[in-house]
C-alpha positions, -999 to +999 in steps of 0.1 A: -478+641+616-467+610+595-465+635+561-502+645+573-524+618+558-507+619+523-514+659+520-497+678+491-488+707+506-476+746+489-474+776+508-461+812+509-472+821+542-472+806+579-494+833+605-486+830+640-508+806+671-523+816+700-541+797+721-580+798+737-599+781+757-634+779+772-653+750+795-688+731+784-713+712+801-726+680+788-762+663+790-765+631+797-775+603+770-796+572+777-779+541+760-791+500+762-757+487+757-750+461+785-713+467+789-718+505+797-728+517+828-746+554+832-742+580+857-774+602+861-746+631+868-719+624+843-739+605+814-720+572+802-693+569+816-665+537+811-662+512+843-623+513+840-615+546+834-606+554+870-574+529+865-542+544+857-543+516+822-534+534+790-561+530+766-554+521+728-586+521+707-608+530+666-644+523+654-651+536+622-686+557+620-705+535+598-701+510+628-714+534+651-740+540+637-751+503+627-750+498+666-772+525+673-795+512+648-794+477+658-824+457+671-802+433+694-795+446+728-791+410+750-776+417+785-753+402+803-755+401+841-729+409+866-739+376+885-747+353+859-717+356+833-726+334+809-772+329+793-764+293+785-748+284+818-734+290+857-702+299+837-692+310+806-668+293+779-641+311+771-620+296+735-582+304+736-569+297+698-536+307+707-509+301+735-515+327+765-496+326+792-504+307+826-515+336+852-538+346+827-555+315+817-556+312+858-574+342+863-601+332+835-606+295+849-614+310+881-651+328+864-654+307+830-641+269+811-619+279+796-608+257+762-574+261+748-574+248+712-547+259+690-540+259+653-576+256+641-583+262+606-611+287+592-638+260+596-626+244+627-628+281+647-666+286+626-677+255+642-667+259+678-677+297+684-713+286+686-710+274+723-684+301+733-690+328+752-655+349+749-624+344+722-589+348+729-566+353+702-530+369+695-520+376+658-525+343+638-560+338+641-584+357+617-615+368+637-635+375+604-673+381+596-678+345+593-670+336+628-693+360+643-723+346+613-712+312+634-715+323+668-754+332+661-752+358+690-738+341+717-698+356+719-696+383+738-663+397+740-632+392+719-596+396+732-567+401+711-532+394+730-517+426+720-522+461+707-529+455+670-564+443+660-559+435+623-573+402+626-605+408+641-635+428+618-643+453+647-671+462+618-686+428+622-681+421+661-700+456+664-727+447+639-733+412+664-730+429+696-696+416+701-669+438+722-636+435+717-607+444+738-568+444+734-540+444+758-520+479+747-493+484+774-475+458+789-452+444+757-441+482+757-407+474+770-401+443+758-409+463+724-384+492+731-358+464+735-366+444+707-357+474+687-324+487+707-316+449+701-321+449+657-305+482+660-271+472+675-276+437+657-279+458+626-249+480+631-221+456+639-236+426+612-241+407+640-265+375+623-248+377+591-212+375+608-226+349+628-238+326+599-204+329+584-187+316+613-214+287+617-208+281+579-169+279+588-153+311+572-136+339+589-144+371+575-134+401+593-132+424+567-159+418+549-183+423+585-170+459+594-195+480+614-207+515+620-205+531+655-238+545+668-228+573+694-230+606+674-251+593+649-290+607+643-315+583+647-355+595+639-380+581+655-408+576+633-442+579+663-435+588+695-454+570+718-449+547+743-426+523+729-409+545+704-403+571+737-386+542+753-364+529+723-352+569+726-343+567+761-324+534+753-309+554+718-296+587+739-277+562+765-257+545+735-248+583+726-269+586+700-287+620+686-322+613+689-347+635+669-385+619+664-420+626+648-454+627+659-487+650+657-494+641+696-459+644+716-464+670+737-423+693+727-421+696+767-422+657+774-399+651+741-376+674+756-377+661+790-361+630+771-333+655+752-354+644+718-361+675+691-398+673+676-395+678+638-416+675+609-418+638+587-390+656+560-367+669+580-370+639+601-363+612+571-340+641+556-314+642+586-315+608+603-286+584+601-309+559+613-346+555+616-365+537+640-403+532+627-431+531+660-464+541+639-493+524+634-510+509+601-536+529+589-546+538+557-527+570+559-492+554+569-497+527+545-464+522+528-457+554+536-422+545+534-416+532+494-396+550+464-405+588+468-398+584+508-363+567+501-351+594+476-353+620+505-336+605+524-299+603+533-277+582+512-264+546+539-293+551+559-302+521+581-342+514+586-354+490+617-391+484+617-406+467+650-445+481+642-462+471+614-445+457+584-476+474+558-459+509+566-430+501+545-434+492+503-416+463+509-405+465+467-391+498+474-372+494+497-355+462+478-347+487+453-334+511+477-307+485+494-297+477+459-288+506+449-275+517+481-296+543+494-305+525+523-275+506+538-291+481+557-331+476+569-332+452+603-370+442+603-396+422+627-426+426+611-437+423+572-465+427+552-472+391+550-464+371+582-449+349+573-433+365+547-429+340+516-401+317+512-385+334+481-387+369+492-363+391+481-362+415+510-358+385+538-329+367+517-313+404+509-275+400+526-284+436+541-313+431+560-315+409+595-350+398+601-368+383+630-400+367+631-424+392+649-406+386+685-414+427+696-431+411+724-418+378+727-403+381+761-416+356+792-418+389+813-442+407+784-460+372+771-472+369+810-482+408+811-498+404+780-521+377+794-534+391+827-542+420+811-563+405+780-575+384+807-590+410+831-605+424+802-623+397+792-636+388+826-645+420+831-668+429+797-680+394+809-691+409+839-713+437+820-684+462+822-663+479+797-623+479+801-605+510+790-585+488+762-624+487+740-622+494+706-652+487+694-684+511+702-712+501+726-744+510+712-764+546+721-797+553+717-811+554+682-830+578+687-798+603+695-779+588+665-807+591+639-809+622+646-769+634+647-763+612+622-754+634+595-739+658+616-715+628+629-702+627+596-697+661+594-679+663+631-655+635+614-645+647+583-640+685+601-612+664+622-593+647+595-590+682+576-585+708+608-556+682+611-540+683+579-539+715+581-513+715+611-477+717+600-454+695+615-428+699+645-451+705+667-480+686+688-514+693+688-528+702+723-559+724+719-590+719+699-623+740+702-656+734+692-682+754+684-719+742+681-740+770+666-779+759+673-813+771+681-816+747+711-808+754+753-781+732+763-800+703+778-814+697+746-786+692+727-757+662+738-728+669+718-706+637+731-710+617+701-697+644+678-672+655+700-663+620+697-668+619+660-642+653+659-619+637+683-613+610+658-611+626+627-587+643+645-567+614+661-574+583+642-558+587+609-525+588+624-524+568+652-532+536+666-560+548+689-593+534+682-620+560+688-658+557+699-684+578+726-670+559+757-632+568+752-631+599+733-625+617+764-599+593+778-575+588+744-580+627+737-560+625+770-536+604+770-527+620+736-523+657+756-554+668+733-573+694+755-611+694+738-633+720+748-669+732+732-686+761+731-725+766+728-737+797+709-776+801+705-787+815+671-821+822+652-828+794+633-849+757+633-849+740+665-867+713+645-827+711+636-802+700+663-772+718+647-768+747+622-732+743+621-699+727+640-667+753+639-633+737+646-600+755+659-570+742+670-548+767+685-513+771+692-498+756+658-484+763+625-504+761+597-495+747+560-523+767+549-520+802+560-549+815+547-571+789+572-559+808+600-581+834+615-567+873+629-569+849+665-542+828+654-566+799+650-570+773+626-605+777+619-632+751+598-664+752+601-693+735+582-727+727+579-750+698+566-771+708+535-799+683+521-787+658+545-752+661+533-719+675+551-703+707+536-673+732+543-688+765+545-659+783+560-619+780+558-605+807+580-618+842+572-633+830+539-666+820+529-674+789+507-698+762+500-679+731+491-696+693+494-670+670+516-669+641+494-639+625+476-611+646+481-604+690+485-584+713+468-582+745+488-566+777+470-559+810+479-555+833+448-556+871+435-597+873+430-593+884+388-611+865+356-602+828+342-591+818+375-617+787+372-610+780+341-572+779+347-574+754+374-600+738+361-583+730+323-556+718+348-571+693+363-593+683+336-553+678+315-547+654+343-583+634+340-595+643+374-630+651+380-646+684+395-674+672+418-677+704+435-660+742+432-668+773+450-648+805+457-652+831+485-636+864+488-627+892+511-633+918+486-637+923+442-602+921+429-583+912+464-580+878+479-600+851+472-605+811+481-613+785+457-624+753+471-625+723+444-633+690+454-624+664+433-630+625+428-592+615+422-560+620+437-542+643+411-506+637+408-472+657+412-474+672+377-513+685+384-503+698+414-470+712+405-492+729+376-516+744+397-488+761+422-474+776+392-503+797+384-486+835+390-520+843+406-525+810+434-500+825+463-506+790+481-522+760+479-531+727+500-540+692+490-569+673+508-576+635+516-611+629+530 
């Protein structure tokens, strides 16, 4: 995983995997939202998922839950697609290609109006019905203030959603929809394309000659075949920039929680984890998306481990690299040469340093700027839109319709729990290999009818997934990214003798058949196993493998395992407390007086190297592990 959200990592051990599995039956859940249709069988189910479409979505919980909650729940009809007319207006702010804006003229008027300012785009959305942007337009709260209810579906050209506030178009009652698959290829090539451009100097030999010199020394290349590249994500368009890679002769290694080793191998590409991958490569290709976890992921502690001429193309997200850093890393040689699309302002600014650097070759964000991709692009944004129009929800959402409050009020601290579960059950997963099996385990007083665990399988599912990948996750496509990932979730029901008045006593996560980077989390099964339980209306970890504890999941975790002997507290404790980071919580469970032991500290700041370094070197702490929640 991409350096597993940012988790410090110090171990002695690794225990072996095996894997388990066991089937669950779901109840169904009522839910008001217009754009989901219900199956008295199946529950909610999504109108598109019988399509073939890859689906590339996020919603964060608190959004969730404000839809549950909220008080608006306007329909649209199937027949009538638009309450202020026969036909619904439909606002294109940016240039979409013509067999899409065909196939919307044929239900809606559709409006093309490009270039409009802040105010000019406020000011219109009032007697729109549907948006279409790409990346230059800024879908912010303030738009849907100014639509006072009426738009009904946003759809973003393309995979990343940056620009819209899925927060706020949730909040209105607003879906949102993006077209994930077709600029795949044109992606792939974009990057095969910087790469070779990169390799031989291609643009700077070429402004030389346009500028009248001759300077064939000065523009010697470096030969591809035999050399490593890394792919940094491997999904769909960093896959196909590998297939390209291995046909110029190149050694192809990649990483990514979710690649399943038997389809990387079916492409001759080695799995490996974030280190060795940055460690080895000759070349890296970056495919990952921007989250909070891969957020200049790459920048002056990244560079230093990695190999000295290395050569960095970046057709994803241009936040994923410290653009500063990696100025500093060209000048002083440690990266050779960077070819880039994307930056962290678009445009970047006119003085930059990294776009004038003589080492780097830039283009202006033209992954998918292909005619083949930029008409792909719009039918497929464009059969979204006319279909949430319609009152049904494509499998490119990624914003959540709403459920019934009811349900959520009453899960709702246990979806916080379910979410935070997810993001630590995957940090503890070493990398190298993917992640294909999660279990669940609901321990509760209630029959399974009355108990629908979908929203915090959900919730788990996207701790799990979310942090690092592109995926946006919510109740309707849980299921279907979990999929598409090769993430097999399965639950498990077990009654036990306590309050039904309370729908859960606790959630248990395992994920089997992996490494761990905590050894001590894995149980005699060869499971990673977490479990945890809400206390006075607050999530806690009451169990890390074998061991017992009672730890509040707020801010961030500190998980040790140490000889169980005096001061140990103290010790780590007077550590942290050097380094002016605050103790919120601390508990320690034990096998036994005197043998092993678990400390879990959770703490309001990051500590830094030198804390952590100071707590590993504590003769008693066999192994230790670093948290973000």
């Amino acid at each position: 995983m991409f350096q597993s959200m940012a988790s410090s990592t110090y171990t002695k051990a690794v225990f072996p995997s095996s894997t388990r599995s066991a089937s669950t039956s779901l109840a169904s859940l009522t839910t008001k939202n217009p754009f989901l249709r219900v199956s008295s069988l199946s529950g909610s189910r999504c109108a598109s998922c019988y399509c073939q479409r890859a689906c590339a979505s996020v919603v964060n919980v608190t959004s969730v839950l404000k839809t549950a909650d909220s008080k608006s729940s306007s329909t649209t009809s199937s027949k009538d697609l638009s309450p202020h007319g026969s036909k619904p207006t439909i606002l294109v702010s940016e240039k979409l290609g013509e067999a899409g804006l065909q196939l919307l003229r044929e239900v809606g008027e559709v409006e093309c109006a490009y270039d409009l300012s802040p105010e000019q785009l406020c000011n219109k959305i009032s007697s729109c019905d549907a948006l279409i942007v790409r990346s230059a337009t800024k879908v912010t709260r303030q738009v849907f203030e100014a639509s006072k209810g009426r738009l009904k579906v946003v759809g973003r050209a393309g995979v990343g959603i940056d620009n819209v506030d899925l927060q706020a178009a949730t909040e209105y009652g607003c879906l949102v929809v993006n077209a994930p698959t077709a600029n795949t290829i044109a992606a792939a090539e974009h990057g095969i394309a910087l790469l070779a451009a990169m390799a031989r100097n291609v643009a700077q030999a070429d402004a030389s000659i346009k500028a009248g010199k001759w300077q064939r020394n000065k523009y010697v290349g470096v030969s591809m075949v035999g050399k490593t590249l890394a792919v940094m994500g491997f999904g769909k368009v960093g896959s196909e920039v590998a297939r390209r890679a291995k046909g110029l002769g190149m050694n192809v290694i990649a990483h990514d929680p979710y690649a399943p080793a038997d389809r990387a191998r079916a492409v001759g590409v080695e799995l490996v984890s974030f280190e060795n991958a940055i460690a080895a490569a000759d070349f890296i290709s970056l495919h990952m998306p921007l989250t909070a976890t891969t957020k200049k992921i790459f920048n002056d502690a990244t560079f230093a481990k990695m190999k000295k001429g290395v050569r960095i193309i970046n057709v994803a997200r241009g936040g994923v690299i410290d653009e500063d850093a990696l100025v500093k890393a060209l000048d002083a040689g440690t990266v050779a040469q960077a070819a880039l699309d994307v930056f962290a302002e678009e445009p970047p600014p006119k003085d930059s340093k990294l776009v004038k650097h003589e080492n780097v070759t830039v283009t202006p964000h033209l992954g998918a700027s292909t005619k083949e991709a930029q008409e792909g692009v719009a039918i497929e944004i464009a059969e979204a839109v006319v279909g949430a129009l319609r009152g049904e929800l494509s499998a490119t959402a990624v914003n959540a319709p709403m459920v019934a409050p009811e349900v959520v009020s009453e899960l709702a601290p246990y979806v916080l729990l379910a979410e935070k579960l997810g993001r630590l059950a995957v940090q503890l997963v070493s990398g190298g290999k993917g992640i294909k099996a999660v279990k669940v385990v609901y321990r509760s007083a209630r029959g399974h009818d009355d108990l629908d665990t979908r929203l915090l399988r959900a919730m788990i599912t996207k701790g799990i997934i979310e942090p690092i990948s592109n995926s946006i996750v919510n109740i309707v496509n849980a299921d279907f990214t979990a999929k598409e990932k090769g993430l097999r979730i399965s639950e498990e029901r077990i009654v036990v003798d306590s309050s039904p008045e309370l729908p859960l006593d606790s959630i248990q996560v395992q994920i089997s058949n992996v490494e761990s980077k905590f050894a001590s989390a894995v149980k005699v099964n060869g499971e990673i196993s977490i479990e945890g339980k809400v206390k006075d209306g607050m999530p806690h970890l009451t169990c890390v493998g074998s061991f017992g504890v009672d730890v509040s999941l707020e801010g961030n975790l500190i998980l040790c395992r140490q000889i169980d002997q005096p001061g140990m507290i103290g010790r780590v404790g007077n550590i942290l407390a050097d380094h002016n980071v605050n103790v919120s919580f601390m508990s320690v469970g034990r096998t036994s007086r005197g043998k092993m032991a678990i400390m879990a500290i959770g703490v309001d700041e990051e500590p830094n190297k030198v804390a952590l370094e100071n707590i590993g070197s504590v003769s008693a702490i066999e192994e230790f592990v670093f948290l973000k929640l």
